[in-house]
C-alpha positions in Angstrom: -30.4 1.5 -0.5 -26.7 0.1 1.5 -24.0 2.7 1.6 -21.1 1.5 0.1 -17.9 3.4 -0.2 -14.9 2.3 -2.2 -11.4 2.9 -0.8 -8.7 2.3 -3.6 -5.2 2.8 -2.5 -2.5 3.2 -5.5 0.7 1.8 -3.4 3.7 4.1 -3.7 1.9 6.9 -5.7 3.7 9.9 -4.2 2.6 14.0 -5.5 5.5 15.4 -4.0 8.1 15.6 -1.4 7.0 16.2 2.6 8.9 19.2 4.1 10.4 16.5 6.3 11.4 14.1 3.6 15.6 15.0 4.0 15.2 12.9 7.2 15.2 10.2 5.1 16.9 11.4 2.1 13.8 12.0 0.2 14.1 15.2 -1.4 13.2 16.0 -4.6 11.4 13.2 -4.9 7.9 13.4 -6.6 6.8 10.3 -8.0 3.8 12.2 -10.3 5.9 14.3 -11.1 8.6 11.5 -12.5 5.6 9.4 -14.8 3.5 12.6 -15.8 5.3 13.5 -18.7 6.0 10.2 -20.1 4.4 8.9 -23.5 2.9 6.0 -22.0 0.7 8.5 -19.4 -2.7 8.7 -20.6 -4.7 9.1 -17.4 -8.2 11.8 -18.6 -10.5 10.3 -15.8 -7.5 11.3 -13.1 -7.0 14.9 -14.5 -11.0 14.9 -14.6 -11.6 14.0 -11.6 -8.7 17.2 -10.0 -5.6 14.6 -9.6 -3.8 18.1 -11.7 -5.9 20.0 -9.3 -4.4 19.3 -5.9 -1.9 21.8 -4.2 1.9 21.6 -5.8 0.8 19.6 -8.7 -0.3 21.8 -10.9 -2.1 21.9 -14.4 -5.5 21.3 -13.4 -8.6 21.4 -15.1 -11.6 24.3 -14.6 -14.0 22.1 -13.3 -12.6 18.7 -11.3 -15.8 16.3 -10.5 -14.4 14.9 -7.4 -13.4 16.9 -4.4 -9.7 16.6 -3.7 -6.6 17.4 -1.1 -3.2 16.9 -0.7 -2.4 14.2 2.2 0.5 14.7 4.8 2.0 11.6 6.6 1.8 12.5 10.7 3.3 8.9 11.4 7.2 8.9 11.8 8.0 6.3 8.4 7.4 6.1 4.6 6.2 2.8 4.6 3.4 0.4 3.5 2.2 -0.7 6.9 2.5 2.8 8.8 1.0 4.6 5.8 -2.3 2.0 5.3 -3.1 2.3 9.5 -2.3 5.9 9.4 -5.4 5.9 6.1 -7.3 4.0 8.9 -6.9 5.8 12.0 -3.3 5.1 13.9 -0.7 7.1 13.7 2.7 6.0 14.8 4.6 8.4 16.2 7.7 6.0 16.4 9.2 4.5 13.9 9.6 0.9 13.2 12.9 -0.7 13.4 15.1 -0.9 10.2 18.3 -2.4 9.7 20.6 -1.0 7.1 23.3 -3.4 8.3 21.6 -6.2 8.4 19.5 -8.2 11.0 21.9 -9.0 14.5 23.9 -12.4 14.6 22.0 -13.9 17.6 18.4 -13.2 16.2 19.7 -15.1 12.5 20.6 -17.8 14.5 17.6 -18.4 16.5 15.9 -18.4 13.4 17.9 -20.7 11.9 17.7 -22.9 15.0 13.9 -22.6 14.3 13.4 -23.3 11.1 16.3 -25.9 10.7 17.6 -23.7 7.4 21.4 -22.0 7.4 20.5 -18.2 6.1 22.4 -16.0 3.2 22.7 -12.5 2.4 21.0 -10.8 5.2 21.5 -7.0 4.4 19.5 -4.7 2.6 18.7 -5.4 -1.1 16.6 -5.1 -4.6 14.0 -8.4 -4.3 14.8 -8.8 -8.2 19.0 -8.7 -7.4 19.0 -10.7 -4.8 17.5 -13.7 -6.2 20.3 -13.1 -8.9 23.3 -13.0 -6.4 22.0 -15.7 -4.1 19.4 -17.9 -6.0 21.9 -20.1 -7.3 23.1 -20.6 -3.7 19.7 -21.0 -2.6 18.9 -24.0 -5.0 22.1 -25.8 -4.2 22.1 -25.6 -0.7 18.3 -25.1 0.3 19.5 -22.2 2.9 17.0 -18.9 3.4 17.7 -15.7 1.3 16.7 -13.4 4.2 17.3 -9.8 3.1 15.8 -6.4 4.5 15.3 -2.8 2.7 14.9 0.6 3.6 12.0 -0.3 5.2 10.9 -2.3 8.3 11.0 -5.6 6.2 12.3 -8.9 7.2 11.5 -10.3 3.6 12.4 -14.8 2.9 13.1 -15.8 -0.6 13.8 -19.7 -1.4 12.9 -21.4 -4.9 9.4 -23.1 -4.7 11.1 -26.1 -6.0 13.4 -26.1 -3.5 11.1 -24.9 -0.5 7.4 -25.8 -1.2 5.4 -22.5 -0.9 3.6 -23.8 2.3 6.8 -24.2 4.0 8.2 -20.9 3.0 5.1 -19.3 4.5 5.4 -21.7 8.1 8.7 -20.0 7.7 7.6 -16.1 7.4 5.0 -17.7 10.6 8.1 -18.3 13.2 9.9 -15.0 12.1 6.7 -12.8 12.9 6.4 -15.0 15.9 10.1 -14.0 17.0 10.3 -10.6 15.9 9.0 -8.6 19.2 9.9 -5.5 20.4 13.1 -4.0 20.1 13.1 -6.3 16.6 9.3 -5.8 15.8 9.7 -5.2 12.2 6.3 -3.9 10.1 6.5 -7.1 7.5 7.3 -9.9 7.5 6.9 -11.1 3.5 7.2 -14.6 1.8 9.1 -13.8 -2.1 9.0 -17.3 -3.6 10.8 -17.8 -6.9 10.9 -20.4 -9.8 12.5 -21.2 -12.7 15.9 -21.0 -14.1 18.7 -18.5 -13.5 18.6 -15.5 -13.1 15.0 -16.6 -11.7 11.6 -15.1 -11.8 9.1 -14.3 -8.6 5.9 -15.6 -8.6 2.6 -14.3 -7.6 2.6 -16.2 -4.3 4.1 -13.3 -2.3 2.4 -13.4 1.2 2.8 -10.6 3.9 2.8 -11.2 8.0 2.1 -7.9 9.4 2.4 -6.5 12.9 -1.3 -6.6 14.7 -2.3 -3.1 14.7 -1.8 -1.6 18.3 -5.1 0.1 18.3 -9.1 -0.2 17.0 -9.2 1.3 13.3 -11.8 1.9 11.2 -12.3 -1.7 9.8 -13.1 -2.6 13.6 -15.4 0.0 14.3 -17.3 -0.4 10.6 -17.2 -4.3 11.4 -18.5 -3.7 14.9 -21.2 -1.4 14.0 -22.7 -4.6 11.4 -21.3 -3.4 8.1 -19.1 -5.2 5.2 -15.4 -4.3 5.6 -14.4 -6.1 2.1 -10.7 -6.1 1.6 -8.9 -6.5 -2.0 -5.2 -6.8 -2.4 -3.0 -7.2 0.6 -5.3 -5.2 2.8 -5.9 -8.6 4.8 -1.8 -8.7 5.2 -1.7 -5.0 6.5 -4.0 -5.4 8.9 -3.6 -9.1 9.9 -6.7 -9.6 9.2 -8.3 -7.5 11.8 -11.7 -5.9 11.1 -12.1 -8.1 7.5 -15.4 -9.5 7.2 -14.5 -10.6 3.9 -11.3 -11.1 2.0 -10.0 -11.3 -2.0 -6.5 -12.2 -2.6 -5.4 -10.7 -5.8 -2.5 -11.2 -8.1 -1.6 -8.4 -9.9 -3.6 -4.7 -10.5 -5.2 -6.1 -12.8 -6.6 -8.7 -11.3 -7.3 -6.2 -8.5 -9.4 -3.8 -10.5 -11.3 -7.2 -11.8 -12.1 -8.1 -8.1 -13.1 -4.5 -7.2 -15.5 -4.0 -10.6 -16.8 -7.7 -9.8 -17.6 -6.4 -6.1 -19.8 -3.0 -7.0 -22.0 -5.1 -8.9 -23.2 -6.7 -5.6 -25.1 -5.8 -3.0 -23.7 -4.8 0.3 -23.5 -2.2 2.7 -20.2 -0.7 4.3 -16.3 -0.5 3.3 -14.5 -2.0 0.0 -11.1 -1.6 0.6 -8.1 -1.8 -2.3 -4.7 -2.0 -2.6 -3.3 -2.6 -6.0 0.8 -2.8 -5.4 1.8 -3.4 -8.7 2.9 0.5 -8.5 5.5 0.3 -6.1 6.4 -3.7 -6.4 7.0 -3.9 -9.9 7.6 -0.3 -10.8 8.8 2.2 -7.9 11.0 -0.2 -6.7 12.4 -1.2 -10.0 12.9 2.7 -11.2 11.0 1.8 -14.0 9.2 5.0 -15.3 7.7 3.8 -18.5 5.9 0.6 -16.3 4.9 2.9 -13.6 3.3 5.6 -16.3 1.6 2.9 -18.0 -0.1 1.1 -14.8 -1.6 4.7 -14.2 -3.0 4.4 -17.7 -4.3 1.2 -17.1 -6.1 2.0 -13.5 -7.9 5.4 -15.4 -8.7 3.0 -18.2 -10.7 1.0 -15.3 -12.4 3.9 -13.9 -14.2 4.5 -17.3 -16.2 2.1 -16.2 -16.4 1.9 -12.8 -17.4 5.6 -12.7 -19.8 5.0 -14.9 -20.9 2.0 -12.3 -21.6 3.8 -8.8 -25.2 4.2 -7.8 -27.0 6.5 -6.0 -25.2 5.9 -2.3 -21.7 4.8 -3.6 -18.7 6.6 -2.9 -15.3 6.2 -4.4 -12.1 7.6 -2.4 -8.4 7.5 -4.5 -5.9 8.0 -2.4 -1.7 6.4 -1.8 0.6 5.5 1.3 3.4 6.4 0.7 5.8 7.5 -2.7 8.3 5.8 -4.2 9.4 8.0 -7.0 10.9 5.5 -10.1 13.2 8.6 -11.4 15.0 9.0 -8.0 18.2 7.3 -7.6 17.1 5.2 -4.7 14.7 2.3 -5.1 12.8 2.4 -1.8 9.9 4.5 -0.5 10.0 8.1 -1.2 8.6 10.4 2.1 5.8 12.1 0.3 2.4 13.7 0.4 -0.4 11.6 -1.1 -3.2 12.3 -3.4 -7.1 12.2 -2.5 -9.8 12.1 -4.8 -13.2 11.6 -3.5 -16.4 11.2 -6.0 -19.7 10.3 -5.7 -23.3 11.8 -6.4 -23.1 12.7 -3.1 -20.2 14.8 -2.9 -19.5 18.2 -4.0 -17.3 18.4 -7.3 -14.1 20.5 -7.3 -14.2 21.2 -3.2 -10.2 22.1 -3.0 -9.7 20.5 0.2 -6.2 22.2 0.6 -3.4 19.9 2.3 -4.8 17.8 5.2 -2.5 17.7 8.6 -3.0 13.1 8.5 -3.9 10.5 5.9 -6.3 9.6 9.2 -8.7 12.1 8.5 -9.5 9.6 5.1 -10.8 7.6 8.1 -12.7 10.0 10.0 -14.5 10.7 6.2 -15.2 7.1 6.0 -16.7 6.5 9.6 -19.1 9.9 9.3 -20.4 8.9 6.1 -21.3 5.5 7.6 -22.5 7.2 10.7 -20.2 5.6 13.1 -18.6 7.2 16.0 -15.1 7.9 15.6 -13.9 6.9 19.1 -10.1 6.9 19.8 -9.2 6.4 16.3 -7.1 9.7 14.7 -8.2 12.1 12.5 -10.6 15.1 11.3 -13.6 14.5 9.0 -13.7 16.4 6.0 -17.0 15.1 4.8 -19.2 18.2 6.3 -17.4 19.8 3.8 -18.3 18.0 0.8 -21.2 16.0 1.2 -23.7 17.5 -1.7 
């Protein structure tokens, strides 16, 4: 019977603060903590499962199903990129460039000179603000809105009636191709709008990542002849390196449709998910009661999907990063990240303490499939769990 396991990343959701997260002005934040208590939090397949269970979150239940840890961050950054290839088997023990001021004069203007556009804005800012303060301007004149974050972003906004969304995204093409090293920024993300004032985004979002520096786990499992299915913007994180097979989704829940669609067929090897509705439309918006209900949503789907997995399956719940919607600040929070792994053939309620890398996910994932581990990072924890 083909081994599958099922890797389902919640973006942004955060148990707690790191004991490093005042290097970036991260503490207190816990971006659980912040949703738990709300009225539109329903999540009893979570708390089943041990998500109550795992170090500093307290209120668990006597007898979790799945096995379960707390995840540090080893890589030096709180942010989507870093946090997905650390889950894979890099970590990055430099930062990625940010730029709090903006991007430098002569590297606007090349791009400019590039892509025949004038740019506005460039500084940090809120993707839903910006198109406020600058769409108008964007409309008339059919300049770039090219705006960064706390993150190592170099994000393009422009009205799809204004800039067809092909064009935006030829656009996002010569900005990755011009951001190298000292500017090689993480992202580089298309955020097409429509409509009238004060505008709305559309779903057409597109990310242009860095090339990861290194094999991870998608190139060994790919290498070694299994499926490496990605769902969400997995594709985008990795560039595409080590997909076999990719699904583009549009919101969670079309990205819990794709992944329930998915373990009714038949393959053997990785099913990789990111469902970023958490930290795009909630974390980043501070919206508490959106973020509690998306959690309530995702446990409404594993009703079903638990119910789903055969004999061989495996299903691993884990984040990459926080961004805690009570906090002040609407960017990433630095903070440690759940893991819940299930499956007939795993232990139930194995407390797998607080793991030293999100990389040791990987290791998991490439001893279950029986593939060695090479020069990718992390320490299995599967010898400990497998039933």
């Amino acid at each position: 019977m083909p081994k599958r396991f099922f890797l389902i990343v919640l973006d942004s959701f955060g148990v707690g603060e790191l004991p490093d997260a005042h290097l970036w002005h991260d503490e207190g934040s816990n971006t659980l903590g912040a949703i738990r208590n709300h009225p539109n939090f329903h999540c009893p397949n979570l708390e089943a499962l041990g998500l109550f269970n795992i170090a500093g979150v307290g209120g668990g239940v006597p007898s979790p199903k799945a096995s379960f840890a707390r995840m540090a961050e080893q890589s030096m950054g709180k942010d989507t990129t870093i946090g997905h290839w650390e889950i894979a088997g890099i970590v990055s023990p430099d930062p990625l460039p940010t730029y709090p001021d903006g991007f430098p004069k002569e590297l606007i203007e090349e791009f400019e000179r590039r892509t025949g556009r004038k740019v506005i804005c460039n500084k940090p800012y809120s993707g839903t603000e910006v198109i406020k303060d600058y769409g108008r301007e964007q409309v008339e004149t059919g300049a770039l809105i090219v705006y960064t974050s706390a993150d190592s972003v170099f994000q393009i906004a422009a009205h799809e009636g204004v800039v067809p969304v092909e064009e935006l995204y030829r656009y996002c093409e010569i900005a990755r191709e011009m951001l190298s090293p000292p500017h090689n920024v993480g992202r580089v993300i298309a955020r097409p709008f429509t409509g009238e004032y004060p505008f709305t985004r559309t779903a057409n979002r597109h990310d242009y990542s860095l090339t990861p520096p290194a094999d991870t786990m998608l190139d060994l499992l790919k290498r070694a002849g299994y499926a490496t299915i990605s769902v969400g913007k997995i594709f985008d994180i990795f560039a595409g390196r080590g997909i076999s097979e990719s699904h583009r989704t549009t919101s969670n829940t079309h990205g819990m449709q794709v992944t329930k669609s998915l373990q009714g067929q038949d393959f053997s090897g990785l099913c990789f998910v990111n469902l970023v509705d958490f930290d795009m439309k909630y974390g980043h918006r501070n919206d508490i009661a959106g973020y509690a209900a998306a959690a309530t949503e995702f446990d409404g789907f594993l009703t079903e999907f638990l119910a789903g997995m055969r004999e061989d399956d495996l299903l691993l719940i884990t984040a990459d990063h926080g961004c805690d919607p009570a906090t002040p600040s609407t960017d990433h929070s630095r903070e440690y990240t759940p893991m819940l792994l299930y499956g007939k053939g795993v232990k139930a309620g194995v407390d797998l303490g607080t793991r030293a890398s999100f990389s040791d996910i990987s290791a998991t994932v490439l001893e279950f499939f029986g593939v060695a581990q090479e020069k990718t990072k992390g320490k299995s924890f599967y010898a400990e769990v497998k039933a």
